[in-house]
N, C-alpha and C positions, 0 to 999 in steps of 0.2 A: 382468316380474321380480317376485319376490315380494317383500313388505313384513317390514319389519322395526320393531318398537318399540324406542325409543334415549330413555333420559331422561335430559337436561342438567341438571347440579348448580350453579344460579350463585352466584357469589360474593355475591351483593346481590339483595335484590327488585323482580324486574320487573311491573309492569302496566301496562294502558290504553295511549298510543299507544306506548312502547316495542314492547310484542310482538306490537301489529298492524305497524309497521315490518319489525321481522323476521319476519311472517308475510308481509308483502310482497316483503321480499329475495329469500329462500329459495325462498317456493313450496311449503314445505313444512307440512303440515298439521300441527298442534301446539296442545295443551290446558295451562294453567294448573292447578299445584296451588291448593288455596288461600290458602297465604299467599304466593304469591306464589316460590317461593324454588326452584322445579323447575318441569320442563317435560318433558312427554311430547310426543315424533314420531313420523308414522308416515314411512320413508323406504323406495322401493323401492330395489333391489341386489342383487346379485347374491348376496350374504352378507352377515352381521353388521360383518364387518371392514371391508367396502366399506361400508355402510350408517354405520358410522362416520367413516368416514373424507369420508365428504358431507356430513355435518353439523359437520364441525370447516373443512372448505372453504366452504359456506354461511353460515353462522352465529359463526364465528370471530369477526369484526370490527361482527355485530348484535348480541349478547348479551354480557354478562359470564360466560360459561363457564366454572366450575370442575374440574369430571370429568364425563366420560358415560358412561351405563354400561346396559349389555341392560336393557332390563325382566322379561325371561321366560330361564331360564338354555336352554343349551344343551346338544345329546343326548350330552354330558359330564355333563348339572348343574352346570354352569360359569357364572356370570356375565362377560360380557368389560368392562373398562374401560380405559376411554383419560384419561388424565393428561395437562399441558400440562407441558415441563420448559422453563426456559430454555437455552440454546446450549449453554452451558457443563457445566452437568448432563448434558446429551444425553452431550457429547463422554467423561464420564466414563464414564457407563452403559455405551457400546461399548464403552471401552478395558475395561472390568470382564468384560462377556460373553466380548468375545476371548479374553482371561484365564482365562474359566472353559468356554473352547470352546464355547460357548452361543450362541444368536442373542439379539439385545436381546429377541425378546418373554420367548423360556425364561426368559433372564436374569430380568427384571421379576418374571414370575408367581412362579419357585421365589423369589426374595427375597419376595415378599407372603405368600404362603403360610406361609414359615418365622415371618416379624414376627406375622402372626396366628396360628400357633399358639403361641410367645411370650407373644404377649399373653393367649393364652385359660390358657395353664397358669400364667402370672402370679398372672391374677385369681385362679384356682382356690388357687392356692395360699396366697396373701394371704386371702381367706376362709377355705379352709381354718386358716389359723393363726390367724385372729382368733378364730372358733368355739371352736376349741380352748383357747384362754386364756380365753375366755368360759364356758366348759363344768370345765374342770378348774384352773386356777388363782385365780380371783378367790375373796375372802374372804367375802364377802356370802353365797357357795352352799353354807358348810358347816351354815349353819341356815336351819331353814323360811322360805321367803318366803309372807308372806300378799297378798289380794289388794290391798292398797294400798299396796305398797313402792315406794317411789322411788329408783332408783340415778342419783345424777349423770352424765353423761356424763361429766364432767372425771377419774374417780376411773377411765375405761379406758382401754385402752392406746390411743394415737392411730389408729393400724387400727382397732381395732375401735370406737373412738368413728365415724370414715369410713364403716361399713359401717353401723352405727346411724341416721345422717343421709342418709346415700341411705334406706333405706328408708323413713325420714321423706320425704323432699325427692319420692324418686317414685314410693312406694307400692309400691317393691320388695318381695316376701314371700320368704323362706326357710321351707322348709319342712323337721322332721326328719322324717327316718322310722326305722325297723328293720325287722326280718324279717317283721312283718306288714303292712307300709307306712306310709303317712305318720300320724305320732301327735303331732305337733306344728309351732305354726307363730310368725315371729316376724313380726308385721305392724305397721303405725306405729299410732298412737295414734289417727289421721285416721280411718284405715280401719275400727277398733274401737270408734268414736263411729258412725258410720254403719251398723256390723252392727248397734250395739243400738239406735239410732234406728229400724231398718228393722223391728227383731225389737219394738219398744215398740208400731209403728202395725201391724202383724199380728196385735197380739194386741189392741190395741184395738179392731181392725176386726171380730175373731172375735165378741169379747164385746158388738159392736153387735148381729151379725146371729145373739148367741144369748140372745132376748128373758128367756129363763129365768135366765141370769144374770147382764142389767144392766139395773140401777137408775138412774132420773136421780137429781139430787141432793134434788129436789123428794119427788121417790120415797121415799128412801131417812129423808128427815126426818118426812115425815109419816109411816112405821113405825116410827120412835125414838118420836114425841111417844105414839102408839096404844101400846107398850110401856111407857112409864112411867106413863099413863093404868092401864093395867090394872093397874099394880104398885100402884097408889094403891087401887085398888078393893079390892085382895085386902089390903091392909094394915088397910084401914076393917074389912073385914067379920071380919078375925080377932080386931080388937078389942071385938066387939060381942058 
């Protein structure tokens, strides 16, 4: 039977004799992320669904299991995941499919599907409007900003103060563009200390290895002291 990769989402970090245990149980061959907080399986079966469904029978009562879900999608493009519900949620989920003539998987996925694109035109749009009170209503943009302006966060609107501090907290970038593409970006403060940190020892590193124009400092004194020396000599002799 062919093999399938299945990686378990646990609720709490496993290592050491834990998940040599359940690599005892099982039987099943299985690697460690690094912090501890996932696991990857290989499990043969007949399919992915079978292949899940061995690892929620093996490993159920070894691991603390959150969700599992494909590692590599399927010749849909589909990732499949299996959820743990309690009894009681189960019993709802049926009565809800029956309801919508659906099998509980249908059921399941078209509800996931919809909540995520929900959510994706959410965020779109919550950016969207921050941008846009960012760009066309705030008071600060109807005169020149120079390059040392500081605007409080407290003085934006709470969206877009939110969209500010993620960018901060994880390095998010927005980027605008127009019709010739991207012409501007908005990145945290972190990231813009480190372009010119990175762009300071590039250029220091040039002017090392371009003997013609750098001076050490030793260098650079004894040509001052040779300069006012000769400005002394020409002073003498014009007086003479």
């Amino acid at each position: 039977m062919p093999l399938h990769a299945i990686e378990i989402i646990l609720t709490r970090t496993v290592r050491g004799v834990e998940l040599k245990a359940a690599r005892r149980i099982s039987g099943i061959p299985m690697a460690s992320s690094h912090d501890g907080k996932s696991i990857a399986v290989l499990v043969s079966a007949r399919d992915e669904e079978h292949a899940i469904k061995k690892v929620w029978r093996r490993l159920q009562d070894a691991l603390p299991i959150d969700v599992l879900c494909t590692l590599f999608p399927g010749p849909d493009g589909m990732l499949q995941m299996s959820i743990p519900f309690a009894p009681g949620v189960k019993r709802r989920i049926r009565a809800w499919a029956q309801e919508s003539g659906k099998s509980t998987e249908e059921f399941l996925s078209q509800a996931i599907k919809s909540a995520l694109a929900r959510d994706r035109s959410t965020e779109a749009e919550r950016q969207g409007c921050a941008l846009n009170f960012m760009l066309h209503t705030c008071a600060w943009l109807d005169s020149p900003l120079s390059d040392t302006d500081r605007i409080p966060v407290s003085r934006l609107p709470a969206s877009l103060g939110e969209l500010i501090r993620r960018i901060s907290d994880f390095g998010t970038r927005i980027v605008f563009t127009d019709v010739t593409g991207p012409i501007a970006s908005l990145i945290s403060e972190r990231e813009l200390r480190e372009l010119e940190d990175t762009v300071a020892i590039a250029v220091c590193e040039e002017r090392k290895a371009d003997s013609s124009s750098f001076m050490t400092h030793d260098e650079a004194v004894q040509e001052r002291l040779a300069d006012e020396a000769a400005g002394e000599d020409g002073e003498q002799g014009g007086t003479g």
